[in-house]
N, C-alpha and C positions, 0 to 999 in steps of 0.2 A: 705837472710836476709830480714827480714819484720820487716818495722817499722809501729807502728799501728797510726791514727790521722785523723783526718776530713781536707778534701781540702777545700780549699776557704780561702782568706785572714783575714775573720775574726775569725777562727781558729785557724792563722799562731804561735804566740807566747804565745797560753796554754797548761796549765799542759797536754790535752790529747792528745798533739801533739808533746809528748816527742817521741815516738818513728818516727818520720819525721826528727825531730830536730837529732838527732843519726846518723841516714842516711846523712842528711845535710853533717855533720858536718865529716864522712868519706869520700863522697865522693870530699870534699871540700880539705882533707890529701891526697887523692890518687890521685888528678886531675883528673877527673871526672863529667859530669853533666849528672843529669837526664832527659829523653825524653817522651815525652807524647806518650803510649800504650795503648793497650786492656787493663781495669780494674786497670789501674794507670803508674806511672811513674817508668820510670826505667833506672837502669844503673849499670855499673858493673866495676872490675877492674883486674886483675892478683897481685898476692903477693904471691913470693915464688913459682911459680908454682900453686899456688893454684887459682881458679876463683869465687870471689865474685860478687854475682849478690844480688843488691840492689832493692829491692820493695818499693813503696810508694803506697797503694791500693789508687783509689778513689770513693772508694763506702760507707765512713763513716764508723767508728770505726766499730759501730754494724754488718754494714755486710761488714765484713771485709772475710771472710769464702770462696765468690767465685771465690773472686782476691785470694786469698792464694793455692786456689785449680786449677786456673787456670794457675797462673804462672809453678803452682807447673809441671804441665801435661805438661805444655809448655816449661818447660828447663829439664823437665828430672829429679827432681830432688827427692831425698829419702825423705824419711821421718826424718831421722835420721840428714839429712843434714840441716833440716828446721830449723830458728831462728827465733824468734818474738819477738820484742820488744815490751813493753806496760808500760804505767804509772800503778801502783801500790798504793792505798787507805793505805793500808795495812802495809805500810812500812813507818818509820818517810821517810821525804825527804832527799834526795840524799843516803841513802839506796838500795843497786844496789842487786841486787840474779840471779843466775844461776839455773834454773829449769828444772831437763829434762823430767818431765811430772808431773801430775798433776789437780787437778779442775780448772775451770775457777775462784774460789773465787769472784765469783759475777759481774766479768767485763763482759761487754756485748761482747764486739769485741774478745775475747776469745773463749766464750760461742762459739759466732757464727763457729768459726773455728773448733773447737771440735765439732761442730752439722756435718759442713759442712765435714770432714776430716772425722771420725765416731771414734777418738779417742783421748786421751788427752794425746798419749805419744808422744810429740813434746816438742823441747825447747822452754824455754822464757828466755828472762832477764824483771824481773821486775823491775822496774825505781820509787820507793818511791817517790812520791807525800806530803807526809803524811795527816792529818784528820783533817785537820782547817777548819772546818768548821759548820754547827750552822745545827740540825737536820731537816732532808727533803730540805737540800742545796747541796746534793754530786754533783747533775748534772752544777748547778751554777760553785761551786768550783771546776770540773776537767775542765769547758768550759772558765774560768778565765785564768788570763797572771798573773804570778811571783809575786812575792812578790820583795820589791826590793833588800832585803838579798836575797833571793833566789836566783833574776836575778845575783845577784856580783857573786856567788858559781857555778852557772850554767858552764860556760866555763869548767871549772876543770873538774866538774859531767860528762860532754858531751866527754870529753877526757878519760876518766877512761873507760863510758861505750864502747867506741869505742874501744879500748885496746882490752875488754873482747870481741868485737864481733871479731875483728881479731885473738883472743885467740883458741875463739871457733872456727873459722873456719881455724885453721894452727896448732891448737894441739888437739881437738876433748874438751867435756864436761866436763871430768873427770879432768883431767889436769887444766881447765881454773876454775871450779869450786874450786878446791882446793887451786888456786893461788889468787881468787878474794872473793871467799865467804867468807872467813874467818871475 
């Protein structure tokens, strides 16, 4: 499970650090903290038998591609198994989708991973952000912190997506997709 987001504190509580905030916020339910590694932070948990291993890259959204590839090499793990979370333009906010491949739709830190990976059939949960914001401002508005309606709704949003990433990884795509996308 990859949550996508730029390290450094002045990062810590923007829109494009929802996917950290996700991570957070699981391995905060499963007792849990992450350690500083090769190409980011990490940590992991058992549920069910099953083993979730948590990424936090730190090489910034955009190249997010060789922490992704590198974990990936380094735990073993499929392709099929991969999860990435990303804030989403695209989507009014708190607007959650289960994708199991797919274009990058313009996000950089995508992009990169589908460069670096040479494929786009991986999952994502996109995380709606939505598109407030004023033309040639997108970079401003995903590098911004909450609105303060946003920040009340956040908690909930961060509990739902977490739901869906234990969904996917204890009943596979199909199943969580049908039970969350709707």
């Amino acid at each position: 499970m990859v949550g996508l987001g730029n390290p450094g504190p002045e990062y810590q509580d923007t829109r494009h650090n929802l996917g950290f905030m996700v991570l957070d916020h699981l391995a905060r339910e499963n007792g849990t903290h992450f350690v500083q590694d090769r190409f980011g932070l990490y940590s992991d948990f058992k549920l069910k038998g099953k083993m979730f291993i948590l990424i936090k890259p730190n090489t910034f959204v955009n190249r997010s591609g060789k922490a992704v590839q590198y974990w990936m090499n380094n735990q073993h793990i499929d392709l099929s198994h991969l999860l990435v979370i990303v804030d989403e333009l695209a989507l009014p906010f708190g607007v959650l989708r289960l994708k199991t491949k797919g274009s990058d739709a313009g996000h950089n830190g995508l992009k990169d991973i589908q460069t670096v990976l040479s494929t786009q059939d991986y999952s994502r949960i996109r995380f709606g952000i939505g598109r407030n914001f004023s033309p040639g401002r997108q970079a401003d508005y995903v590098l911004s912190p909450f609105e303060k309606e946003e920040q009340a709704e956040l908690p909930l949003l961060l509990q739902k997506c977490s739901e869906m990433v234990i969904s996917f990884g204890l009943s596979g795509s199909e199943r969580t997709m049908n039970v969350f996308n709707s």
